[in-house]
C-alpha positions as CSV (number, residue, x, y, z in Angstrom):
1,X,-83.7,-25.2,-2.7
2,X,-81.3,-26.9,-5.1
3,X,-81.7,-27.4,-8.4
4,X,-79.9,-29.7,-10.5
5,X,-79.4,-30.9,-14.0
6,X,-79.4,-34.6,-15.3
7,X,-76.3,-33.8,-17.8
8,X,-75.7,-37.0,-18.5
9,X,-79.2,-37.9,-20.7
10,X,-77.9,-37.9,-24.5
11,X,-78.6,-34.5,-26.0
12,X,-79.3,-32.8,-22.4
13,X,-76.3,-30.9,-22.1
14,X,-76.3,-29.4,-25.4
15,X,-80.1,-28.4,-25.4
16,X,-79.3,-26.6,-22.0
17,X,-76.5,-25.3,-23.2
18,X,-78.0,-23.1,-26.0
19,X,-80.7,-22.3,-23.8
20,X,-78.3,-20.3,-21.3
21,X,-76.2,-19.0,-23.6
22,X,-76.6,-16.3,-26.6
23,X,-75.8,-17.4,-30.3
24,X,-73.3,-16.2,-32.0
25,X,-74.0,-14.8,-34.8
26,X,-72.4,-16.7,-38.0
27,X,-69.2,-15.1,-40.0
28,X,-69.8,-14.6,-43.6
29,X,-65.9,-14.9,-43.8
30,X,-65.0,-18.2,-45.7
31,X,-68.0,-18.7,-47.4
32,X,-68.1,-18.9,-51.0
33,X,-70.1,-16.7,-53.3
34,X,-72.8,-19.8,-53.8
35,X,-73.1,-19.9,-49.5
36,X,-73.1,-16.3,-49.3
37,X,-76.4,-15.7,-51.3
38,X,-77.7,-19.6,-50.3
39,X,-77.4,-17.6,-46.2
40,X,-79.0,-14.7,-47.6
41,X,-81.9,-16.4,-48.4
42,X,-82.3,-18.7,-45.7
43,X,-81.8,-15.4,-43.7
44,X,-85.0,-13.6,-45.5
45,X,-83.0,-10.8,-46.0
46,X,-82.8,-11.0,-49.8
47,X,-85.2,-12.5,-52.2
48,X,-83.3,-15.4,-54.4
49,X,-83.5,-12.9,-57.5
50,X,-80.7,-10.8,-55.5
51,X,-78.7,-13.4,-54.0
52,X,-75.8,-13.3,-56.4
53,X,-75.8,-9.6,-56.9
54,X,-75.9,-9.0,-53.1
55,X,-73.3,-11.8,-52.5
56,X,-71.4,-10.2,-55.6
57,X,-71.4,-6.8,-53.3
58,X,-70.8,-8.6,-50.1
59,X,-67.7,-10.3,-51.9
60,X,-65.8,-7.3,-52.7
61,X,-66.7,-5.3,-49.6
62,X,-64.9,-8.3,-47.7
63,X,-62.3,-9.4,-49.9
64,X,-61.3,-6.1,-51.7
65,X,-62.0,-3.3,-49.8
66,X,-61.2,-5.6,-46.2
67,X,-64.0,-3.9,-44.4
68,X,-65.0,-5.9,-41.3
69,X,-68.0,-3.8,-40.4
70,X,-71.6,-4.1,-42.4
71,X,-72.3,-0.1,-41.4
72,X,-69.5,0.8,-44.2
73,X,-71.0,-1.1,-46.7
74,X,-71.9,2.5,-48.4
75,X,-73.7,1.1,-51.5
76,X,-75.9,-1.3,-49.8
77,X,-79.0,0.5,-48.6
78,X,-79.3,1.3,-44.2
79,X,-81.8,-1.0,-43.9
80,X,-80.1,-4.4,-45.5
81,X,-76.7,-3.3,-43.4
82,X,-79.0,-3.3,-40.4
83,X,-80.5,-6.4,-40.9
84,X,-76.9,-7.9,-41.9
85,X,-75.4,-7.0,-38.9
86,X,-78.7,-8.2,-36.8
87,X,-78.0,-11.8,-38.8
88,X,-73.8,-12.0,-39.7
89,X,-70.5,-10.8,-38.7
90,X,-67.7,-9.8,-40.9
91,X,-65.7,-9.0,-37.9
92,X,-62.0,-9.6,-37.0
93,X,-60.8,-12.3,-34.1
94,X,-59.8,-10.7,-31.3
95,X,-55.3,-9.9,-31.3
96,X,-54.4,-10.6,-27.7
97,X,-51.0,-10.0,-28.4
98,X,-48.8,-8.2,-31.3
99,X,-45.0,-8.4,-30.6
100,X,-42.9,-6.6,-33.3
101,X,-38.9,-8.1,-34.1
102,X,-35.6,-6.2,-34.3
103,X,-35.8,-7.3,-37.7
104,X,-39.2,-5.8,-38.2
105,X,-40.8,-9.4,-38.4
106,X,-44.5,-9.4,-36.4
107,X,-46.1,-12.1,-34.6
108,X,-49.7,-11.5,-33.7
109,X,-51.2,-14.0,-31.2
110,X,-55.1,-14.4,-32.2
111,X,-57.7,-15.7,-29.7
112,X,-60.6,-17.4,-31.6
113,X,-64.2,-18.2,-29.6
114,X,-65.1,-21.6,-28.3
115,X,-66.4,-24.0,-31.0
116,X,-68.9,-26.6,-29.4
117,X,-68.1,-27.4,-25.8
118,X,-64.8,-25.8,-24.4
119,X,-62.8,-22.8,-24.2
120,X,-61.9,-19.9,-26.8
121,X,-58.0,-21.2,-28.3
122,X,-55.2,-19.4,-29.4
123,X,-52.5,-19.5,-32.3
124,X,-49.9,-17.6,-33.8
125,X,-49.6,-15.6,-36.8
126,X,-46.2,-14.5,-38.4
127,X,-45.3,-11.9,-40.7
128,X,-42.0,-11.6,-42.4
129,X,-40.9,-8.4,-44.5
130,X,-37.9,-8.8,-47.1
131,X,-37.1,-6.8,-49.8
132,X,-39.6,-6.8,-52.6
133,X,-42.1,-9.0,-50.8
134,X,-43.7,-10.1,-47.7
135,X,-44.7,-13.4,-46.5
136,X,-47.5,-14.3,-43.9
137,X,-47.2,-17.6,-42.4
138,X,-50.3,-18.9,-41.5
139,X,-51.5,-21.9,-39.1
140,X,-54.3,-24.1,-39.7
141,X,-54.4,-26.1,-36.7
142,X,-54.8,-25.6,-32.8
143,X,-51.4,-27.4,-32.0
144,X,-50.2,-30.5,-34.0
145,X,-50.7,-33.8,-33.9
146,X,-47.3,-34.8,-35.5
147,X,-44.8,-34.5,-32.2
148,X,-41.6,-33.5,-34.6
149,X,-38.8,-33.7,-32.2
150,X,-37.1,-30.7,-32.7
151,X,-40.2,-28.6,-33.2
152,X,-41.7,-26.3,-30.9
153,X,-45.0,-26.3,-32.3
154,X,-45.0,-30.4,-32.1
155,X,-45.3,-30.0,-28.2
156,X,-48.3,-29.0,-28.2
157,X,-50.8,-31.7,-28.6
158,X,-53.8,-30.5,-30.7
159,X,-57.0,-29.3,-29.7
160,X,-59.1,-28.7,-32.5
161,X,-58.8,-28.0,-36.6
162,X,-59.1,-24.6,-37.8
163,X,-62.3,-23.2,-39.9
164,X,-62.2,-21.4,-43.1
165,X,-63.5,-18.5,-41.6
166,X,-60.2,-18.9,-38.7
167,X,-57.9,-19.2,-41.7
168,X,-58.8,-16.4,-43.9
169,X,-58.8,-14.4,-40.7
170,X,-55.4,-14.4,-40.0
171,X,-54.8,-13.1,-43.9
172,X,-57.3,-10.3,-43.6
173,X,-56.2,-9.3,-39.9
174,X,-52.4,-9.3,-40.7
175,X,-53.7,-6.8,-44.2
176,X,-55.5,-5.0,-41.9
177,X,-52.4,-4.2,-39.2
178,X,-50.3,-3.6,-42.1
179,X,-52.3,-1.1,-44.0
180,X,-52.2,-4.0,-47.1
181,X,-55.9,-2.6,-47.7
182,X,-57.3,0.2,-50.1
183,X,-57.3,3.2,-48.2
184,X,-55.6,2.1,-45.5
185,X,-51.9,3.8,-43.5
186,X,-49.3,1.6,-42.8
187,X,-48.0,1.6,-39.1
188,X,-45.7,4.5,-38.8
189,X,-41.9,2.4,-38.9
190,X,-43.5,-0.5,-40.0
191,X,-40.9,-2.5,-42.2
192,X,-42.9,-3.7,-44.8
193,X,-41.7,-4.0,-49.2
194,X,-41.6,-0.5,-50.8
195,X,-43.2,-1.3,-53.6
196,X,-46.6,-3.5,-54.2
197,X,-48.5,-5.1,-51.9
198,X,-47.3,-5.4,-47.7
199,X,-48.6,-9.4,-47.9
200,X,-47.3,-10.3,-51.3
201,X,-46.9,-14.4,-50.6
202,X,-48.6,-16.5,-47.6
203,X,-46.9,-19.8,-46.6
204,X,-49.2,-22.5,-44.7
205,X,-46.0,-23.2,-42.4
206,X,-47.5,-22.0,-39.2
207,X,-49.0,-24.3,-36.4
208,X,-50.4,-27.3,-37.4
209,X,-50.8,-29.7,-40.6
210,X,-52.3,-28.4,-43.1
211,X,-53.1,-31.8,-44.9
212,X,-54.8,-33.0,-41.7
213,X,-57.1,-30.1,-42.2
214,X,-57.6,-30.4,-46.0
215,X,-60.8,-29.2,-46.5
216,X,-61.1,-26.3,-44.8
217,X,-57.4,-25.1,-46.2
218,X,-58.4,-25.9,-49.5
219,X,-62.0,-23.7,-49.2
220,X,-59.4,-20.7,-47.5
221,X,-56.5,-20.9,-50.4
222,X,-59.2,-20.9,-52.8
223,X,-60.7,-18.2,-51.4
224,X,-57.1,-15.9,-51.5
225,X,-56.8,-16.9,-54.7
226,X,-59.6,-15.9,-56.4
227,X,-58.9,-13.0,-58.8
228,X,-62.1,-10.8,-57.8
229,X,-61.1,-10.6,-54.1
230,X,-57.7,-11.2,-52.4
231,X,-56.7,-12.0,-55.7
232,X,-53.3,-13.9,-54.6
233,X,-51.5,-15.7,-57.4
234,X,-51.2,-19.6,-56.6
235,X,-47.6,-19.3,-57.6
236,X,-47.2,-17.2,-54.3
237,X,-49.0,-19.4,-51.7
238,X,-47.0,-22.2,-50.7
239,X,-48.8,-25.0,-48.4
240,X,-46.0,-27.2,-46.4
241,X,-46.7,-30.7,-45.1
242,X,-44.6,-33.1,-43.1
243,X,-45.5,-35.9,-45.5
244,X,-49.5,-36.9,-45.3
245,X,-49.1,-38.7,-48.7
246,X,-52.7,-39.4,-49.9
247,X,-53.6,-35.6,-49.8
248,X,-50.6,-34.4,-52.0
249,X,-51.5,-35.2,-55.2
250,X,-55.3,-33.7,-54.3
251,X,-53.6,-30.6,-52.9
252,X,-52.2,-30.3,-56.6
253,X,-54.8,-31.2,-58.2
254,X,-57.8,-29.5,-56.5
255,X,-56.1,-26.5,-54.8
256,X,-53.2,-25.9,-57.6
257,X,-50.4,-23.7,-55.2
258,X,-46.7,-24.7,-54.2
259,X,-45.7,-27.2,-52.5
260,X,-43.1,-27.6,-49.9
261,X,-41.9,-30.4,-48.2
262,X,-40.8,-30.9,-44.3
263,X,-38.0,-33.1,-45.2
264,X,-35.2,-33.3,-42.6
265,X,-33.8,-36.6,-43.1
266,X,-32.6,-38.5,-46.3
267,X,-33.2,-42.2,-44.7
268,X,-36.2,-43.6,-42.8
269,X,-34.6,-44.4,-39.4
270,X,-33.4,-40.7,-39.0
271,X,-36.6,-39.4,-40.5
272,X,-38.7,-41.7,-38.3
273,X,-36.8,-39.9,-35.2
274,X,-37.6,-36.5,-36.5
275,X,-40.5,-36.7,-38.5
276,X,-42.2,-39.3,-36.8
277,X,-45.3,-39.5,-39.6
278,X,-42.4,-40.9,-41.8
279,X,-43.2,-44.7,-40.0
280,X,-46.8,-44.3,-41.3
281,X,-45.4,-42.9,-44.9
282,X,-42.1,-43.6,-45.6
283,X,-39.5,-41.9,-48.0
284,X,-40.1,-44.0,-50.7
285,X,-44.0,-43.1,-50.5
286,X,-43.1,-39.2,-50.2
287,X,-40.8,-38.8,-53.2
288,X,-43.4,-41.0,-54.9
289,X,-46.2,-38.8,-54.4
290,X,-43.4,-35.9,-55.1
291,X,-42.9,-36.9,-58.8
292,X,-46.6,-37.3,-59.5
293,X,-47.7,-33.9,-57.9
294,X,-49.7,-32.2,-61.0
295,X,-47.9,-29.8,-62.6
296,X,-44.3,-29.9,-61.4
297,X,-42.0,-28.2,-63.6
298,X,-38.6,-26.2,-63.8
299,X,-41.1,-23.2,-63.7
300,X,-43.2,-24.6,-60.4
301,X,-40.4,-26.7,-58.4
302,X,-40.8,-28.4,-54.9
303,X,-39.4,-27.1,-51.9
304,X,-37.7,-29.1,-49.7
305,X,-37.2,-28.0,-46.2
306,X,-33.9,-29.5,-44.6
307,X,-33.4,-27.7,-41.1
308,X,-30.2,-28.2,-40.0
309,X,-29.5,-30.1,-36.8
310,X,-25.3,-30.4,-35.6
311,X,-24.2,-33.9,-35.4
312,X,-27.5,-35.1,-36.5
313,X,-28.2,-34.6,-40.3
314,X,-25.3,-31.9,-41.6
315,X,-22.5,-34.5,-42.9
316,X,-21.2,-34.2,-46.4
317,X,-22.7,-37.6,-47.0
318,X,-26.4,-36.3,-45.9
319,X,-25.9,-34.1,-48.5
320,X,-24.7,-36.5,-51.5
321,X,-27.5,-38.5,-49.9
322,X,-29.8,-35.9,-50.2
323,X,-29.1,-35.2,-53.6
324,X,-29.4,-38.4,-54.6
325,X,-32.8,-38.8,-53.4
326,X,-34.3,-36.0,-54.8
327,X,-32.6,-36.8,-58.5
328,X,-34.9,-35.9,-61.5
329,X,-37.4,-34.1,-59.0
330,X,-37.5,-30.3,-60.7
331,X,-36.6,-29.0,-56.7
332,X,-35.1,-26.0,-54.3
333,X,-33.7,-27.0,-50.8
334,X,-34.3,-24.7,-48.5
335,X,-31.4,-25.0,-45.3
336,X,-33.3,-23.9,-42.1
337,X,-30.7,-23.5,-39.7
338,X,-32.4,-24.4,-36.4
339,X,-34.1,-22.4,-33.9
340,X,-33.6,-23.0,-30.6
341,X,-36.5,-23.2,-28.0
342,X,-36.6,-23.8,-24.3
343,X,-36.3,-27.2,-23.6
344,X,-35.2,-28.5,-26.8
345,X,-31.9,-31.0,-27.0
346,X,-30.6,-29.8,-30.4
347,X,-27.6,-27.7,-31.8
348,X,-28.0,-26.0,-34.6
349,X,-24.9,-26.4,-37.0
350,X,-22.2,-24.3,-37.0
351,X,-22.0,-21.8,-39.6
352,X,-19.5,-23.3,-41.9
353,X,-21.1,-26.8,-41.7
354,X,-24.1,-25.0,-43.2
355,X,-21.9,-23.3,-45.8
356,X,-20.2,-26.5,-46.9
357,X,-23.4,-28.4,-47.0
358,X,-25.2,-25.4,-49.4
359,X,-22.4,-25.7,-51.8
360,X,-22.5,-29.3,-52.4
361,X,-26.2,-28.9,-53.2
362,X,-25.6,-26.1,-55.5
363,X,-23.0,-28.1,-57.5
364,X,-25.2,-30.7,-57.9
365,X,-27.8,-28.1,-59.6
366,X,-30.5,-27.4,-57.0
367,X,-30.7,-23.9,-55.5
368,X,-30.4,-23.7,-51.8
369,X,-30.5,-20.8,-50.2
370,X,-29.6,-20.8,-46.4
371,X,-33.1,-19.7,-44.6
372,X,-32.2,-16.0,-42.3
373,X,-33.5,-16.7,-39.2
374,X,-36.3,-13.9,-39.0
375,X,-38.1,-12.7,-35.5
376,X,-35.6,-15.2,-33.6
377,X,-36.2,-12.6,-30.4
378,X,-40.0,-12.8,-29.8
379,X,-40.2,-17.1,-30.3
380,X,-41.5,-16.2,-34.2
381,X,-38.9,-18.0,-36.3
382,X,-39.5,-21.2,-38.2
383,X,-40.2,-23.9,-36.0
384,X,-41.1,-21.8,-32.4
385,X,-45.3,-20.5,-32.8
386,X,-47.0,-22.4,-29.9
387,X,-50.1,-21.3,-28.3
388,X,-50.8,-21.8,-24.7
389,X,-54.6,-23.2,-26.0
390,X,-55.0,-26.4,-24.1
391,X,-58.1,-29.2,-24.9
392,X,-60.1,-29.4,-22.3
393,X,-60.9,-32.2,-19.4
394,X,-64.2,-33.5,-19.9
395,X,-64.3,-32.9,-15.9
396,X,-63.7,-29.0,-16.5
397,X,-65.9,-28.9,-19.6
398,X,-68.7,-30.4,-17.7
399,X,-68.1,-28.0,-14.8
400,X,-68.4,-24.7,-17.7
401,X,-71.1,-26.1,-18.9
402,X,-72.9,-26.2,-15.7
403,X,-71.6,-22.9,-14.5
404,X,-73.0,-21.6,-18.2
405,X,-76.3,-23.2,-17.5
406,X,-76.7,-21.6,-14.1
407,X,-76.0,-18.2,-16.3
408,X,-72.5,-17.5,-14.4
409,X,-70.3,-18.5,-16.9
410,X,-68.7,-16.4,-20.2
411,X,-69.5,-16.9,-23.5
């Protein structure tokens, strides 16, 4: 006897779906002190009287102490941390790959689970040690929508946003590895700052744009930066975006960390070939929005990001161009000479094009220090992350779906 499914009724597909296959339980990760009691309570675990001084407890376990398991909860009675971990995780994503530089720079490649119909995705996660601080680089999206041409990252199309819970994950994951938490060892050679903190800054300059995922980046920087938890000043974060003008005066506004700029170009046909979101907001829109971004300062400059492409944008008169442009705008350039990829048709500039072009930017005034390539050897430097995380074929997501229904397929 066969049996079959009508999958293409509206709703069928879904209801049979969560019939065959086992829930997952929600993260608490990402959730802000307000959700965390409000899930509590819908939970029946905790009468509303408790819900902020359990979510108070719950807070600081996560966020201070980084513990990723209910069980060592120690000042929460056996009984709620057995009915938390029937309910919630706090759990880590799964690391399917850690490759460590020369230079001591890590990339960790993070598998997260299906959301909805599809299959589990991956991204990349960078950490860079330099003397006196260290920077995670974190992504926000499942590849990119914005197809820069001399970007790795760009040729991947994307898939899906990241959550809150994905985001903060990649923070509390790379503190974990590093030993960044209370009572935690650092890996034995690790190269990580002497002093302080192992993450002391975190740069949203991994896959993806973050602007295109503004709420859910907002809800995660928030998060890092609240003093009673990760605690990370806002003058330490620094969110990049290739130019998605409406959201940049809201990311000052309503998140309140630094801003950087993926700039490239100082006119609109070269920045239309590189940056290709520059036909949909143009220079004069993006150093627009640049002036007006709430409080800008000598103290709380933009950062401009100018990777350096031979032959392409490294004249002397890009530079006077480039200065001119960004006149009266309290700003640091940062020179990223480029990083090769397979495939790619670019050059980066040779060494004393680079030199020449930094010095004409520092006599004008504006700081530019020339970016070190970092974790060039394992595809980690800026410009390379790319996940092999693919959307799926409706045909193939169909076919799971039925295989999941018939109680064959993985979770």
């Amino acid at each position: 006897m066969t049996l079959s499914f009508d999958l293409t009724a509206e709703g069928a597909r879904d209801a049979l779906r969560a019939r065959a296959t086992p829930a997952e339980k929600p993260s608490l990760i990402g959730l802000t002190r307000a959700e965390l009691g409000a899930a509590l309570v819908d939970a029946g675990i905790v009468p509303e009287r408790q819900a902020k001084m359990r979510s108070q407890q719950l807070w600081h376990w996560m966020y201070v102490r980084g513990v990723s398991d209910f069980a060592h909860m120690f000042n929460i009675s056996k009984d709620l941390r057995a009915e938390l971990d029937k309910h919630f995780t706090v759990a880590r994503p799964e690391i399917v790959e850690e490759q460590i530089s020369a230079d001591g720079t890590r990339k960790w490649l993070f598998r997260f689970p299906p959301r909805g119909a599809g299959r589990p995705v991956e991204i990349e996660t960078v950490y860079i040690p330099e003397e006196g601080r260290g920077t995670l680089c974190i992504s926000s999206q499942v590849g990119c929508t914005l197809t820069c041409s001399f970007c790795h990252t760009g040729t991947q199309k994307l898939v899906r946003n990241l959550t809150t819970e994905e985001i903060l994950a990649q923070l509390l994951t790379g503190r974990d590895r590093l030993g960044d938490f209370p009572d935690r060892d650092t890996p034995d050679g690790a190269i990580v700052p002497a002093e302080g903190r192992k993450v002391s800054n975190i740069v949203m300059m991994g896959m993806g744009e973050p602007l295109y995922n503004f709420e859910a980046v907002k809800k995660a920087l928030l998060i890092a930066s609240d003093g009673d938890g990760l605690s990370l000043s806002k003058r330490r974060i620094t969110l990049s975006t290739s130019g998605v003008v409406p959201e940049i005066f809201r990311t000052g506004e309503e998140i309140g960390v630094m801003l950087a700029i993926s700039l490239h170009a100082t006119n609109d046909d070269l920045r239309d070939l590189l940056v290709p979101i520059n036909k949909k907001y143009p220079l004069k829109e993006l150093i627009a929005a640049c002036r007006a971004y709430p409080g800008l300062s000598n103290a709380r400059r933009i950062t401009f990001e100018y990777v350096m492409l031979k032959d392409v944008n490294d004249s002397l008169d890009d530079a006077k161009a480039l200065v001119k442009l960004l006149k009266g705008i309290p700003a640091k350039i940062n020179l990223i000479p480029f990083n090769p990829w397979p495939g790619t048709n670019y050059q980066c500039s040779d060494w004393e094009t680079i030199e020449k072009f930094a010095d004409y930017i520092n006599n004008a005034g504006y700081a530019s220090p020339i970016r070190t390539p970092r974790g060039r050897d394992i595809l980690a430097a800026c410009g390379q992350l790319k996940s092999e995380s693919e959307r799926m074929r409706k045909v193939d997501r169909l076919a799971l779906e039925a295989m999941m229904i018939a109680g064959h397929g993985e979770a």
